[in-house]
N, C-alpha and C positions, 0 to 999 in steps of 0.2 A: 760483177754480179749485182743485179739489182732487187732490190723489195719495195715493193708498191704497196700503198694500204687502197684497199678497196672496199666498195661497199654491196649489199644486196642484190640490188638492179645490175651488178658487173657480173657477180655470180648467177644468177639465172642468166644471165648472154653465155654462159659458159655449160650449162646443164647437157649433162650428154657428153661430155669432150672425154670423159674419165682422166682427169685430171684436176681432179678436185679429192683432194684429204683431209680427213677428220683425225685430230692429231689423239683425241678422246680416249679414254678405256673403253675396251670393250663393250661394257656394260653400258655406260655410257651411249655407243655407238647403235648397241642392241634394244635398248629406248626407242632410238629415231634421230633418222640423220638428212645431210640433202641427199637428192634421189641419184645415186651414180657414186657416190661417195666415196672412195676405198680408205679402208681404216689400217690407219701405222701407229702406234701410240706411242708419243714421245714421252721416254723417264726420267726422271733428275738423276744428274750428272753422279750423281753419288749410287745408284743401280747402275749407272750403263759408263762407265766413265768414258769419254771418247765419242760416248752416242753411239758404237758402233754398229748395235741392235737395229735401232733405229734407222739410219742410215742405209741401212742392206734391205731392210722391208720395204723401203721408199724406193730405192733402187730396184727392188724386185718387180714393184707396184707400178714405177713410172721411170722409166733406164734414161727418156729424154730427157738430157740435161739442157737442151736449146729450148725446151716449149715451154708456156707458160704454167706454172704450176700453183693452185690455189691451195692455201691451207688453212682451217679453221679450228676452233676446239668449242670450249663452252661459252667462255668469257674474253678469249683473248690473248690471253697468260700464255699459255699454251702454245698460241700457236706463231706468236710473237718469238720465243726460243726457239721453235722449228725451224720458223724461216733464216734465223741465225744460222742454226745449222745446216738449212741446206745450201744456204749462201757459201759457206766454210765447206760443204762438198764438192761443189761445183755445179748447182743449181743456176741457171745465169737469169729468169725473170720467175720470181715467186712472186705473190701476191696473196700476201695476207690481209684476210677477213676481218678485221679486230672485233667487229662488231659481235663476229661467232653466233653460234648456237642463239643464244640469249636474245641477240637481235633476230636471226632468222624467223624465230617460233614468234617474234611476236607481231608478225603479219598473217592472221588465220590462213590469205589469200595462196601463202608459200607452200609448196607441198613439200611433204613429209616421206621417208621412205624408212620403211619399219624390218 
């Protein structure tokens, strides 16, 4: 299983695929997020031990384990442990954002999805 770190210009080639996750709370997600987005929000190990919450929403949200899968959060943190974990489910190419949220907003040009 492999994790790729990428960056902005990767994820807009990707816009539309619905295969792009915001690993964010809710709330968080309910702000604003990329346009296509679907929201799984990954909890520390100590709420979900095992991830298995987590795990089942992602699977619910995206069952292909062969296609590529982006994940993002605000800053990174985030979605940096997702992809751990979805590496450890059997996710076989993830691609995390590191840049996240934080970088995405700060190109006014990016659209936003409310």
């Amino acid at each position: 299983m492999a994790i790729s770190i990428i960056v902005a210009r990767d994820v807009l080639a990707h816009l539309g695929s619905e295969r792009i996750l915001d690993v964010r709370r809710p709330d968080e997600f309910a702000q604003g997020h990329i346009p296509g987005a679907r929201n799984v929000t990954v909890t520390p190990h100590e709420e979900d031990p095992g991830h298995t919450a987590f795990i089942a929403g992602v699977e619910a949200a995206c069952p292909r384990k062969d296609e590529p899968l982006i994940v993002y959060c605000r800053s990174g943190v985030r979605s940096a442990a997702a992809a751990k974990i979805l590496s450890h489910a059997g996710y076989e190419d993830i691609l995390d954002y590191s840049g996240s949220w934080l970088d995405w907003t700060s190109d006014p040009s990016r659209p936003i999805e409310r």
